[in-house]
The first five atom37 places (N, CA, C, CB, O) and aatype in JSON, in Angstrom:
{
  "aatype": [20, 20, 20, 20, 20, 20, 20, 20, 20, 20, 20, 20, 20, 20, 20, 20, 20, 20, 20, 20, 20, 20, 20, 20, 20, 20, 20, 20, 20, 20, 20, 20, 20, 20, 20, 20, 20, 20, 20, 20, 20, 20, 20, 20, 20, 20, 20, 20, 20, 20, 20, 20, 20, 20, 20, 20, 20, 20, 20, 20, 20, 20, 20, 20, 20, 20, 20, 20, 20, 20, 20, 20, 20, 20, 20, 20, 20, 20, 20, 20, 20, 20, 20, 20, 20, 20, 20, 20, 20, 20, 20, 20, 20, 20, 20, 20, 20, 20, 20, 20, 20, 20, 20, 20, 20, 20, 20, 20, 20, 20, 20, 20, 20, 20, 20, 20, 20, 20, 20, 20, 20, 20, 20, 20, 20, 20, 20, 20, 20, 20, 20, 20, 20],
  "atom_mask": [
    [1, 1, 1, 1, 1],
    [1, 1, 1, 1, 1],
    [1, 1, 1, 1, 1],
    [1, 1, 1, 1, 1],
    [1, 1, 1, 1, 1],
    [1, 1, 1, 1, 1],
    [1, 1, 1, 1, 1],
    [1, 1, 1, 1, 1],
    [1, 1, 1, 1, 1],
    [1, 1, 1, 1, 1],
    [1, 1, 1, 1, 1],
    [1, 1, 1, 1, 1],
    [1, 1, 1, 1, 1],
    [1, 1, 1, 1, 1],
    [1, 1, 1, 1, 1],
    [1, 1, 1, 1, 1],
    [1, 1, 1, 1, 1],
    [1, 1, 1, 1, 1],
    [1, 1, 1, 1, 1],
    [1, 1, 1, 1, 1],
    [1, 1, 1, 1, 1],
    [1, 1, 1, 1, 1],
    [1, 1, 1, 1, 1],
    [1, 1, 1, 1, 1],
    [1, 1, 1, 1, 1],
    [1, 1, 1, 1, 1],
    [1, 1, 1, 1, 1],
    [1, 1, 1, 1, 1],
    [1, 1, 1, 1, 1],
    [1, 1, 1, 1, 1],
    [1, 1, 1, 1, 1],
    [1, 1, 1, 1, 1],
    [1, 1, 1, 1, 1],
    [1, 1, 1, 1, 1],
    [1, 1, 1, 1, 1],
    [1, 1, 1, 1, 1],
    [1, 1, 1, 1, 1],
    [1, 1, 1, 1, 1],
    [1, 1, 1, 1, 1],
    [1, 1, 1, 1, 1],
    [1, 1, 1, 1, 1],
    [1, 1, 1, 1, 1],
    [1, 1, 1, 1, 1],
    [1, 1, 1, 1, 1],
    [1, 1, 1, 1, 1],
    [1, 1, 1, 1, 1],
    [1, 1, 1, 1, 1],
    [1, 1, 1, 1, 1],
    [1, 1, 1, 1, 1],
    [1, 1, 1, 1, 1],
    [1, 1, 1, 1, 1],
    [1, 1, 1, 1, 1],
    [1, 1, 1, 1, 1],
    [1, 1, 1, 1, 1],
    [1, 1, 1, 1, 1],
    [1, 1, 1, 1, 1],
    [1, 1, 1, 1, 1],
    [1, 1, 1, 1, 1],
    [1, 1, 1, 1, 1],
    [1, 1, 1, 1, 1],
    [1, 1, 1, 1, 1],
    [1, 1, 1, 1, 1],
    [1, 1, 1, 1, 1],
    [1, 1, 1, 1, 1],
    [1, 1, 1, 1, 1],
    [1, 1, 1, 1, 1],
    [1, 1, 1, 1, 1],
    [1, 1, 1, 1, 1],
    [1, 1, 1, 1, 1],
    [1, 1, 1, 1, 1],
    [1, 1, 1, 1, 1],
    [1, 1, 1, 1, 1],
    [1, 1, 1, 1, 1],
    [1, 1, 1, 1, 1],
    [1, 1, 1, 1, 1],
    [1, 1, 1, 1, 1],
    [1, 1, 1, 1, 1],
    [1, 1, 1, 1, 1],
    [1, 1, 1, 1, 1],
    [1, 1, 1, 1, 1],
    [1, 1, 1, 1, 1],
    [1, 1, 1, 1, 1],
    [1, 1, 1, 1, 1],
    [1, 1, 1, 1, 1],
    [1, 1, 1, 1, 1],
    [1, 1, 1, 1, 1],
    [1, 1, 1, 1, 1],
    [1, 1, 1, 1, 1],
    [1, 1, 1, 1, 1],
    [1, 1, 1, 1, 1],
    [1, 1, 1, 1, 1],
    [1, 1, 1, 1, 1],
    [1, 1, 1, 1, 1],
    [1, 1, 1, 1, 1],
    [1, 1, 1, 1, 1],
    [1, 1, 1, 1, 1],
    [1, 1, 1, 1, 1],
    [1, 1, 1, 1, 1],
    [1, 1, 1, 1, 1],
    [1, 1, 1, 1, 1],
    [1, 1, 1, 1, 1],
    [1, 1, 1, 1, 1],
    [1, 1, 1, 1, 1],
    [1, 1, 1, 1, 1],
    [1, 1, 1, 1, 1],
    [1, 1, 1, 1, 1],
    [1, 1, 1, 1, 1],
    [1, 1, 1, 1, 1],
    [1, 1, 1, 1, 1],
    [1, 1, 1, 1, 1],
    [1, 1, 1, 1, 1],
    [1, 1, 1, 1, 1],
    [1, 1, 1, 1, 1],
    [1, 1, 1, 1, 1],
    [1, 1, 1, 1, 1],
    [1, 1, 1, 1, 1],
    [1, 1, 1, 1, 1],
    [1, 1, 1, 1, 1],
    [1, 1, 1, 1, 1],
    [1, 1, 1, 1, 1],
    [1, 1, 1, 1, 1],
    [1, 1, 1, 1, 1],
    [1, 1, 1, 1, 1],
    [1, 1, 1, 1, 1],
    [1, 1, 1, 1, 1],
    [1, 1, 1, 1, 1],
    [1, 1, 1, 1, 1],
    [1, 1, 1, 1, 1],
    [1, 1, 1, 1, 1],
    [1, 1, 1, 1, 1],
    [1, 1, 1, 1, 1],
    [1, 1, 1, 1, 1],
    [1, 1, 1, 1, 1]
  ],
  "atom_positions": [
    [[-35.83, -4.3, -4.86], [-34.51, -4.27, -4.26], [-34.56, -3.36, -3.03], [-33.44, -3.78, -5.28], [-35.15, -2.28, -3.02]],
    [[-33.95, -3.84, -2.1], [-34.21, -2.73, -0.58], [-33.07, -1.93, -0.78], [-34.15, -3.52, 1.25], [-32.41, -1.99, -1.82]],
    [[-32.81, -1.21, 0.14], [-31.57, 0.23, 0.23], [-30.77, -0.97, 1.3], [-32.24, 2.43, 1.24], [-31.03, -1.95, 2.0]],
    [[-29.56, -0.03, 0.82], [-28.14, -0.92, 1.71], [-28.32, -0.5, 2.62], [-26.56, -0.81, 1.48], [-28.79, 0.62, 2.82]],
    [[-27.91, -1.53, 3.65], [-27.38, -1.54, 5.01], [-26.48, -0.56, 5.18], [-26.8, -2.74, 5.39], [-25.61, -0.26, 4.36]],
    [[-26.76, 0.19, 6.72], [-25.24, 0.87, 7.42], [-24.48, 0.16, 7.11], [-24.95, 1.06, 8.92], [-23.54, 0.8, 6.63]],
    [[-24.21, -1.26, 7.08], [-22.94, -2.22, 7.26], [-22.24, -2.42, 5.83], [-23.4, -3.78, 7.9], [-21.13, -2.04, 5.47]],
    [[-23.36, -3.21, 5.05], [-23.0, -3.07, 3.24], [-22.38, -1.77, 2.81], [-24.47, -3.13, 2.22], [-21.37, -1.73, 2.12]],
    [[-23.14, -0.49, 3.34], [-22.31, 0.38, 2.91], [-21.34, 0.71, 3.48], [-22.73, 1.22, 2.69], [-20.55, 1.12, 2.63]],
    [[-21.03, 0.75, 4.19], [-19.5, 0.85, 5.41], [-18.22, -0.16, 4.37], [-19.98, -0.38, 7.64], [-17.21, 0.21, 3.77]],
    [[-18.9, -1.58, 4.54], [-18.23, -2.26, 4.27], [-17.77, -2.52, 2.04], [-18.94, -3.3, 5.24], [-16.96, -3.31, 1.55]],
    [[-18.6, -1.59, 1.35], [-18.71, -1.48, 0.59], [-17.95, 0.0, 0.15], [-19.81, -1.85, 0.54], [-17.67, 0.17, -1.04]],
    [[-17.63, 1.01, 1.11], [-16.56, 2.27, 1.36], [-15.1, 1.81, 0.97], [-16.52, 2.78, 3.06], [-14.24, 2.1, 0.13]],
    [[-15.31, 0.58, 2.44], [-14.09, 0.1, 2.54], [-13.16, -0.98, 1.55], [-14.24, -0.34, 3.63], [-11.95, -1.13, 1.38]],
    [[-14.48, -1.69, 0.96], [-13.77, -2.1, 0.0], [-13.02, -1.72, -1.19], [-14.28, -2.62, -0.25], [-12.13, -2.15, -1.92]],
    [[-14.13, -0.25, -0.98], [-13.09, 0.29, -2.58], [-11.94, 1.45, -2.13], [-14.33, 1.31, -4.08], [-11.19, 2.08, -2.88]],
    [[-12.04, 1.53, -0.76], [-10.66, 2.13, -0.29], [-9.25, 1.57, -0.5], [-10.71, 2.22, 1.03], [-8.15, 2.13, -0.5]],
    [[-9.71, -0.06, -0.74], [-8.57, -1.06, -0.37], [-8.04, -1.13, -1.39], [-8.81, -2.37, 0.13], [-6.91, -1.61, -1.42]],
    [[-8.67, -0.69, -2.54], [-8.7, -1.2, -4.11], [-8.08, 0.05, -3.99], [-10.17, -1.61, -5.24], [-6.99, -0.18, -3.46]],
    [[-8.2, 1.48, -4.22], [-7.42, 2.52, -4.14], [-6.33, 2.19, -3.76], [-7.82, 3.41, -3.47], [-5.43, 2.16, -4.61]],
    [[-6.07, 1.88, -2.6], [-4.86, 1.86, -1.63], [-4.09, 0.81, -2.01], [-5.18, 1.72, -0.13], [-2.93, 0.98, -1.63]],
    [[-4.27, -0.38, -2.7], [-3.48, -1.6, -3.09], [-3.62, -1.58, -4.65], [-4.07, -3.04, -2.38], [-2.68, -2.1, -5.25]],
    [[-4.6, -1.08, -5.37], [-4.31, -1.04, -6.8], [-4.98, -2.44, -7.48], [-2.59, -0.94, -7.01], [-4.57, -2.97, -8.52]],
    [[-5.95, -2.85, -6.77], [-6.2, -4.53, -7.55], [-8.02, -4.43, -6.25], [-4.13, -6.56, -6.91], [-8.51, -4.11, -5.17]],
    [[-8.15, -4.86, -7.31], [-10.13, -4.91, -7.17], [-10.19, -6.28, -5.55], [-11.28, -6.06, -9.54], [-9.51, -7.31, -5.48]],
    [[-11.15, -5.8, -4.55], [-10.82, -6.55, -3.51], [-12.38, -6.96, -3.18], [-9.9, -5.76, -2.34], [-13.29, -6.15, -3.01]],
    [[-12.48, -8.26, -3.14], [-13.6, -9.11, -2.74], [-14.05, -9.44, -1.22], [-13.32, -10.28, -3.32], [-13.26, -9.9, -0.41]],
    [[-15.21, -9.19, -0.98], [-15.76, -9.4, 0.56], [-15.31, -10.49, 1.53], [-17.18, -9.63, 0.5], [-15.9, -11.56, 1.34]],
    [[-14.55, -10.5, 2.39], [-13.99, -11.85, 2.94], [-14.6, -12.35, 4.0], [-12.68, -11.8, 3.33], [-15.63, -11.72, 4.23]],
    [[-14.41, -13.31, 4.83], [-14.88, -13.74, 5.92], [-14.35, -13.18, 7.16], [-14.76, -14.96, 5.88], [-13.56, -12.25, 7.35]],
    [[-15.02, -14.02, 8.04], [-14.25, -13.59, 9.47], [-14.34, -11.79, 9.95], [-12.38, -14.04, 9.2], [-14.6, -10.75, 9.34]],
    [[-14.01, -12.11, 11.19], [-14.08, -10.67, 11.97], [-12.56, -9.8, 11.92], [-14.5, -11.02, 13.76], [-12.54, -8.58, 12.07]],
    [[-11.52, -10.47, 11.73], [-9.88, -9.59, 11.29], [-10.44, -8.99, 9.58], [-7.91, -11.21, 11.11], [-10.03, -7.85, 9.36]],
    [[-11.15, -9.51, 8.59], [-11.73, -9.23, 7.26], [-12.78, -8.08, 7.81], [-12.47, -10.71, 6.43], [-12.5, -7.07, 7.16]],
    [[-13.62, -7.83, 8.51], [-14.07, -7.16, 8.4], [-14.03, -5.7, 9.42], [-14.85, -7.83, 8.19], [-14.59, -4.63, 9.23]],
    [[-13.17, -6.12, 10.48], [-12.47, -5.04, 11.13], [-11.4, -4.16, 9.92], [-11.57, -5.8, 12.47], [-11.27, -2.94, 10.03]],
    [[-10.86, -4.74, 9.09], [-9.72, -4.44, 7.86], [-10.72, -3.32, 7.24], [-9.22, -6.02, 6.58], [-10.67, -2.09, 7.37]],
    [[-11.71, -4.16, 6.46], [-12.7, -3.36, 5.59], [-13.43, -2.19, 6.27], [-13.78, -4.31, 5.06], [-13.31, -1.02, 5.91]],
    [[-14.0, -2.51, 7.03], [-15.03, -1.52, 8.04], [-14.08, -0.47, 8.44], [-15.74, -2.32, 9.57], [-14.21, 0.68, 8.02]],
    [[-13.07, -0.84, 9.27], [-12.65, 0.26, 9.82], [-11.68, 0.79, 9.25], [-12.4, 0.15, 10.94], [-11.78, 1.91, 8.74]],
    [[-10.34, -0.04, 9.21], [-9.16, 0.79, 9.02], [-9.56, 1.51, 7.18], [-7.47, -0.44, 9.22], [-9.44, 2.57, 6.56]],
    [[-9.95, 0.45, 7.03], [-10.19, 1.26, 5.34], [-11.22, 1.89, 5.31], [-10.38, 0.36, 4.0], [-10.87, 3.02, 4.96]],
    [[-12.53, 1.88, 5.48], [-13.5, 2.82, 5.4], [-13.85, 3.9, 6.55], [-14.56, 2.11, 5.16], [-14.74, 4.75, 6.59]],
    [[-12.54, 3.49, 7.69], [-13.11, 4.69, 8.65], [-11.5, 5.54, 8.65], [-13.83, 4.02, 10.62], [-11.33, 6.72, 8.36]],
    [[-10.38, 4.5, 9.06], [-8.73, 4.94, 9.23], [-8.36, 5.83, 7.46], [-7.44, 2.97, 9.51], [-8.32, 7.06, 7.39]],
    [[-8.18, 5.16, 6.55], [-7.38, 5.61, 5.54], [-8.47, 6.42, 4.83], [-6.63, 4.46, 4.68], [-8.17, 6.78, 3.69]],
    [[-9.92, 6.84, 5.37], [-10.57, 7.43, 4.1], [-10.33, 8.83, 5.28], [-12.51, 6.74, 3.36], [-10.25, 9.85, 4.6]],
    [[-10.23, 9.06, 6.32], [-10.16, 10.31, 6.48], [-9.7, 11.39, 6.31], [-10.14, 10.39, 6.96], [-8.57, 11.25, 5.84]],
    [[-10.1, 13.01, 6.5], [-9.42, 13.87, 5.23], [-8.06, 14.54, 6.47], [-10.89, 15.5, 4.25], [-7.88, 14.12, 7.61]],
    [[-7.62, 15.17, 6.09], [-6.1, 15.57, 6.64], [-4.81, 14.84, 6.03], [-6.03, 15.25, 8.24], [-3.69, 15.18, 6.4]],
    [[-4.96, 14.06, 5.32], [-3.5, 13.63, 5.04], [-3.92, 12.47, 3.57], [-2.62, 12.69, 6.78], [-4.71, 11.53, 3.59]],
    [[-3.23, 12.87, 2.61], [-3.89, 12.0, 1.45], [-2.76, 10.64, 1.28], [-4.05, 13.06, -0.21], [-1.62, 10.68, 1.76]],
    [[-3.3, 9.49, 0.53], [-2.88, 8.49, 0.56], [-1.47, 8.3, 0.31], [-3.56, 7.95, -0.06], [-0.9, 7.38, 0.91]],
    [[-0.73, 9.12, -0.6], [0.49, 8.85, -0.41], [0.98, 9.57, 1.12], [1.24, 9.33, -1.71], [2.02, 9.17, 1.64]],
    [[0.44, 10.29, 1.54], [1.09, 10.96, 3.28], [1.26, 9.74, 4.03], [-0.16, 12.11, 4.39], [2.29, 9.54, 4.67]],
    [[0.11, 8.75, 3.95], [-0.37, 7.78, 4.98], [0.67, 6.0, 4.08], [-2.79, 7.83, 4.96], [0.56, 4.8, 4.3]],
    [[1.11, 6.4, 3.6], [2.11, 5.27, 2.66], [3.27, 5.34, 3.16], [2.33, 5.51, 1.04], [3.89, 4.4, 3.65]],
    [[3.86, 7.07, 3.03], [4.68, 7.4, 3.61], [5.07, 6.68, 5.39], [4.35, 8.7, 3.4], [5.98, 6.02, 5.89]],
    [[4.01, 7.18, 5.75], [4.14, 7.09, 7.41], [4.16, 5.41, 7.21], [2.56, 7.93, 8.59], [5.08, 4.77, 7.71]],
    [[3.31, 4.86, 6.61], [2.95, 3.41, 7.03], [4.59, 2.74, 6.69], [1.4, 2.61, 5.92], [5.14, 1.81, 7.29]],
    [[5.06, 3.45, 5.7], [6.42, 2.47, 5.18], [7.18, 2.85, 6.48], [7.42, 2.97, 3.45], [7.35, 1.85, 7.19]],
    [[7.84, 4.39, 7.18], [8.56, 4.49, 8.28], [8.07, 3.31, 9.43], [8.41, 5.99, 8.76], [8.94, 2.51, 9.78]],
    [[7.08, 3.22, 9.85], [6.61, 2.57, 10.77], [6.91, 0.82, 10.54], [5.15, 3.05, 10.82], [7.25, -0.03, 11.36]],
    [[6.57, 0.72, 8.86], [7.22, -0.95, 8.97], [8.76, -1.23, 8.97], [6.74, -1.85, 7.64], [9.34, -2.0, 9.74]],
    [[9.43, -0.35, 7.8], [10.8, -0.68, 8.34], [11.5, -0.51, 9.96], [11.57, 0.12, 7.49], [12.53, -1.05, 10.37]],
    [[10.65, 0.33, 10.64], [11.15, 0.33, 12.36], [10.86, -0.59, 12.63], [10.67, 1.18, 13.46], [11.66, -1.18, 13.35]],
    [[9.66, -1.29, 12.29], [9.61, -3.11, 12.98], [10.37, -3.96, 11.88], [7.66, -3.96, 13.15], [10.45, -5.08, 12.38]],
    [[10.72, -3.98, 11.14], [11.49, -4.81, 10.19], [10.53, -5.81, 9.42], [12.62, -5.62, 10.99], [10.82, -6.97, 9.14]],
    [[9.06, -5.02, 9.06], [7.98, -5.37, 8.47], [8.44, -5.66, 6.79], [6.88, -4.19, 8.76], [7.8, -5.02, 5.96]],
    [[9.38, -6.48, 6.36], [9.74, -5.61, 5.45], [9.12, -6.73, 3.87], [11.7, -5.17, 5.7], [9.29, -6.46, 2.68]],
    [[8.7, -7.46, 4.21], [7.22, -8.34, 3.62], [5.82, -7.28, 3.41], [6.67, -9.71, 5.03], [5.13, -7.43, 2.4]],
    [[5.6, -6.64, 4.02], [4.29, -5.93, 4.21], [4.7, -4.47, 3.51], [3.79, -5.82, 5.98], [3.85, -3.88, 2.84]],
    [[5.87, -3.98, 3.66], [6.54, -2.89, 3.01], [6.58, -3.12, 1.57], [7.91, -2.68, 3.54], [6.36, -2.23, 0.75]],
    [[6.92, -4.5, 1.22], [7.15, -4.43, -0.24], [5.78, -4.35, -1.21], [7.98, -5.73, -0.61], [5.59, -4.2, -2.41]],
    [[4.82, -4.53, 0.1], [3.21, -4.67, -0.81], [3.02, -3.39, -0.73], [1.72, -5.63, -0.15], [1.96, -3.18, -1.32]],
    [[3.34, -2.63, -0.43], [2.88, -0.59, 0.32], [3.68, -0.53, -1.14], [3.94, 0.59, 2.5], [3.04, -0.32, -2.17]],
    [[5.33, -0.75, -1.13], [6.03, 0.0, -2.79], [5.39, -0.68, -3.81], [7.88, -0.26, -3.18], [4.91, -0.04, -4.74]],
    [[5.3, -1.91, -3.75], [4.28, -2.16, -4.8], [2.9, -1.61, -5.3], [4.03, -3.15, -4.59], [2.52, -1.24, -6.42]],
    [[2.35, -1.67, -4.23], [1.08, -0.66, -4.84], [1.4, 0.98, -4.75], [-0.44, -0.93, -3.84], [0.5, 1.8, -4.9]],
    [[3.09, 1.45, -4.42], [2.95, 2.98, -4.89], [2.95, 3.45, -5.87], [3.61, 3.67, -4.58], [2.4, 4.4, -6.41]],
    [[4.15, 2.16, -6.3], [4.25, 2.49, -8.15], [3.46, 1.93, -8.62], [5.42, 2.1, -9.08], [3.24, 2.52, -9.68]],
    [[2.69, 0.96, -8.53], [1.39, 0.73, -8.95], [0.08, 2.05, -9.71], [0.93, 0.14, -7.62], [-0.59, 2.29, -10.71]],
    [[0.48, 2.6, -8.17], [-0.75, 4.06, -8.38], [0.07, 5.2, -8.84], [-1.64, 4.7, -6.73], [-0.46, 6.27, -9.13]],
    [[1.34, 5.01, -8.93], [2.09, 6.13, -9.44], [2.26, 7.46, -8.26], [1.27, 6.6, -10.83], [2.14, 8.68, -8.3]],
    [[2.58, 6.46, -7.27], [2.64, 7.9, -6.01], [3.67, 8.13, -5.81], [2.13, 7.84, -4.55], [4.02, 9.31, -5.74]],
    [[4.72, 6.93, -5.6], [5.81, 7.52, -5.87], [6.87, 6.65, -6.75], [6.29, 7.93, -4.63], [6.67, 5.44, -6.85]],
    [[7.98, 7.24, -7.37], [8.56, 6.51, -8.48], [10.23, 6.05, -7.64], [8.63, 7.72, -10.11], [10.35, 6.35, -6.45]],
    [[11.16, 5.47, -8.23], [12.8, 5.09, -7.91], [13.07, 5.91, -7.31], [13.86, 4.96, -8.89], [13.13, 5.81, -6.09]],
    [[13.35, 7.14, -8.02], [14.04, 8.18, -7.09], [13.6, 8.28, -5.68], [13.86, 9.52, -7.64], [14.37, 8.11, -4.74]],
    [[12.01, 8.65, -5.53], [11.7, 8.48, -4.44], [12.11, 7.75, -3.52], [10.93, 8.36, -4.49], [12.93, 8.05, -2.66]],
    [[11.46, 6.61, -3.68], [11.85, 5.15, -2.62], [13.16, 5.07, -2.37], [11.52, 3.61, -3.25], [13.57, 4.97, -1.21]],
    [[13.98, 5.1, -3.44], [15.59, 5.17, -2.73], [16.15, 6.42, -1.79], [16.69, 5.17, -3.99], [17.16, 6.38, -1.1]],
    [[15.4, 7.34, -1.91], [15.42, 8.68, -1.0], [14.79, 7.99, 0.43], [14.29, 10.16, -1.75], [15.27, 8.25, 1.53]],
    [[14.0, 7.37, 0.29], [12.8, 6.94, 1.59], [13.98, 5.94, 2.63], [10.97, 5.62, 0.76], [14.2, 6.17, 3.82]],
    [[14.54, 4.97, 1.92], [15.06, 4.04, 2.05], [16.77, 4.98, 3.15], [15.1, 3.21, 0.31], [17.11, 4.96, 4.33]],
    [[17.25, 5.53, 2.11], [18.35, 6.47, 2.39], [17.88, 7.18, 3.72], [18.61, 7.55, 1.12], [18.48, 6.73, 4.7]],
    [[17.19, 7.9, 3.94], [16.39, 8.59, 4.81], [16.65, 7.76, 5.89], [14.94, 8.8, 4.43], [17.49, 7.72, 6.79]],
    [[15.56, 7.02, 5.5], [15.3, 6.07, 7.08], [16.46, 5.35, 7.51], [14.09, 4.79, 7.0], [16.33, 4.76, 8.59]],
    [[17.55, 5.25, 6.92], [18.69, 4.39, 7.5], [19.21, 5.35, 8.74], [20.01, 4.03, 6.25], [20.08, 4.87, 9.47]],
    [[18.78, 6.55, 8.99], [19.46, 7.56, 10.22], [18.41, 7.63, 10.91], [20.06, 9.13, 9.89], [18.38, 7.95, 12.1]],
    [[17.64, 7.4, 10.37], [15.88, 7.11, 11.66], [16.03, 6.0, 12.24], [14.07, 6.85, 10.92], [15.85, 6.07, 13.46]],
    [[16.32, 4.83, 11.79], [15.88, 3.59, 12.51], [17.04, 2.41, 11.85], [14.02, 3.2, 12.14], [16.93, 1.18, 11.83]],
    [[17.91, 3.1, 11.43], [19.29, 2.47, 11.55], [19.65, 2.21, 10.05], [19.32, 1.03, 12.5], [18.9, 2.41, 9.1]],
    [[20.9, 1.73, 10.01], [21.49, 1.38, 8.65], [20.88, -0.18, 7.83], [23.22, 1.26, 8.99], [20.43, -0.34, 6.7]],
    [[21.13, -1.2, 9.01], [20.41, -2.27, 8.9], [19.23, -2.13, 8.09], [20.13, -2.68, 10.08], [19.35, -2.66, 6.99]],
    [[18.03, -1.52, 8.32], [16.85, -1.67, 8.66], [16.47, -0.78, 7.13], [16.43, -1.11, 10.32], [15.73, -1.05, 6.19]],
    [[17.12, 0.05, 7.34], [17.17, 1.12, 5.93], [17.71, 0.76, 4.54], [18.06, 2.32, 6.24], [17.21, 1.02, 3.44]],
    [[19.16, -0.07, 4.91], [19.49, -1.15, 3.81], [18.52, -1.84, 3.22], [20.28, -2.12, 4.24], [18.29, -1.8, 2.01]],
    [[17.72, -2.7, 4.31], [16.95, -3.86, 3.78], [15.92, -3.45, 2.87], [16.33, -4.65, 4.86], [15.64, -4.08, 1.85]],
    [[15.23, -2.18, 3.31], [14.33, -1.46, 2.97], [14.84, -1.18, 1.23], [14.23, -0.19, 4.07], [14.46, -1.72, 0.19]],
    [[15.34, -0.63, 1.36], [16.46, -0.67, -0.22], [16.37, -1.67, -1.28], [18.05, -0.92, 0.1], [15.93, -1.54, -2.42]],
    [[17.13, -3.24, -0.38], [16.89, -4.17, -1.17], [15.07, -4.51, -1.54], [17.7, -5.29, -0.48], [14.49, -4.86, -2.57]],
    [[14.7, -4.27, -0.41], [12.86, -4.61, -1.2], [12.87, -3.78, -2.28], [11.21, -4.1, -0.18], [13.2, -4.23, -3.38]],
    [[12.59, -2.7, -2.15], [12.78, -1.36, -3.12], [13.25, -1.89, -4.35], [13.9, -0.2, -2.59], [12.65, -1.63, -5.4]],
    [[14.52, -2.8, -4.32], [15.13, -3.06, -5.53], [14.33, -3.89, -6.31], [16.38, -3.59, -5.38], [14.1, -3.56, -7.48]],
    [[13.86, -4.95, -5.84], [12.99, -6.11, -5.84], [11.91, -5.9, -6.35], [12.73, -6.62, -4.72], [11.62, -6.51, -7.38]],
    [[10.65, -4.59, -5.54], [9.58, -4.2, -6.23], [9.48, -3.33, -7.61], [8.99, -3.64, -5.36], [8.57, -3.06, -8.39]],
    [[11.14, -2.96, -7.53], [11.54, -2.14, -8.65], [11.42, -2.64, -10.07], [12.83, -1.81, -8.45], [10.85, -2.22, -11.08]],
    [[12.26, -3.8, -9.75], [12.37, -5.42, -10.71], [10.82, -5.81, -11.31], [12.93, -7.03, -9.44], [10.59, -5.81, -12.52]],
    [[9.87, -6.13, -10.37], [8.57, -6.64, -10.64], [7.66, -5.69, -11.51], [7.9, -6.94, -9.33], [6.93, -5.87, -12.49]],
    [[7.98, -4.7, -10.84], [7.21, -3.54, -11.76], [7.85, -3.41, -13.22], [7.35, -1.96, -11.0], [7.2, -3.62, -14.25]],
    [[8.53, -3.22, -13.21], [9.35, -3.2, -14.48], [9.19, -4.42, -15.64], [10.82, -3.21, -14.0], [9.22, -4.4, -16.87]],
    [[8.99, -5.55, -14.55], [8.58, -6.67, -15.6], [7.13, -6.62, -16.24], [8.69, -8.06, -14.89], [6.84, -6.87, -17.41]],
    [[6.27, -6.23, -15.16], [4.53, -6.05, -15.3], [4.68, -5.4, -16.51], [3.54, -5.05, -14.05], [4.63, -6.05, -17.56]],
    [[4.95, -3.68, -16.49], [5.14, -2.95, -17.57], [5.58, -3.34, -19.06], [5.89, -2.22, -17.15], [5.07, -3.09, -20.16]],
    [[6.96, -4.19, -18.6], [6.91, -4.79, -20.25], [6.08, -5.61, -20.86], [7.9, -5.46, -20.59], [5.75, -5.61, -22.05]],
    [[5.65, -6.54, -19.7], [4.83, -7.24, -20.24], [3.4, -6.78, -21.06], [4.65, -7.94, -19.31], [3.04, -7.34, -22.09]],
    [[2.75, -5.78, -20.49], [1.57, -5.15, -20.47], [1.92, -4.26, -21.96], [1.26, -4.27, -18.91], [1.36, -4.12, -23.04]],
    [[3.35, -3.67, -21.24], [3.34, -3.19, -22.89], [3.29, -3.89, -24.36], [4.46, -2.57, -23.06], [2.81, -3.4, -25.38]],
    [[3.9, -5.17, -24.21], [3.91, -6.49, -25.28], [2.87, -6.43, -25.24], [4.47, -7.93, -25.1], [2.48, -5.64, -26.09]],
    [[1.99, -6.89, -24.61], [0.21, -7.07, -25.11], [0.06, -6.48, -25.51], [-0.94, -7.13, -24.56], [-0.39, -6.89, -26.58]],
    [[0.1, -5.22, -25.5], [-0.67, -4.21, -26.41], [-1.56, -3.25, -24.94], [-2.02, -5.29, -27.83], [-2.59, -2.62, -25.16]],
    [[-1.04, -3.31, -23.73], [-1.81, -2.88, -22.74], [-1.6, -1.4, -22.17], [-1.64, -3.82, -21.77], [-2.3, -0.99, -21.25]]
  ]
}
């Protein structure tokens, strides 16, 4: 067996950054947007030290509700309570918050996702708990 590549391992950083950061095991993809994702933002952007993953959740959620990202936001609350970074109280604080940052609109909507990922999680859990999980 030979030793990994700079690249395998770069890209092998990044994969399990993604899995950290989203909460669900992530497979090698194609294309050059797949491996700019893996390589960089995850094994070079989110593994660096100064600010730990919920800091960088934080910022990433302000930044999508200012664009009205709010599809891409619900995958960030999903995998917070996922990883247990942050819980209801929180997010409805986040949500509340940002309605005087980047408007009422925008902060509302943010809310209703919130409510939504609130819902899903809640279902996962029972379910998982019924199994026996």
């Amino acid at each position: 067996m030979s030793d990994p590549t700079p690249e395998s391992t770069v890209r092998e950083r990044g994969l399990a950054k993604m899995a950290e950061v989203y909460g669900w095991e992530f497979k090698d993809g194609p294309g050059d947007h797949f491996a700019v994702t893996a390589d960089h933002l995850f094994a070079d952007i989110w593994s660096r030290p100064g600010l730990t993953l919920r800091d960088r959740r934080l910022l990433l959620l302000g930044a999508l509700t200012a664009q009205g990202l709010f599809d891409v936001a619900g995958i960030q609350i999903g995998a917070a309570l996922q990883n247990e970074e942050l819980d209801e109280t929180q997010l409805r604080e986040i949500a509340l918050f940002l309605c005087h940052y980047v408007g009422w609109p925008a902060g509302t909507s943010l809310d209703h996702v919130i409510g939504a990922q609130l819902d899903q999680h809640a279902k996962k859990a029972k379910k998982a708990a019924e199994n026996g999980r």
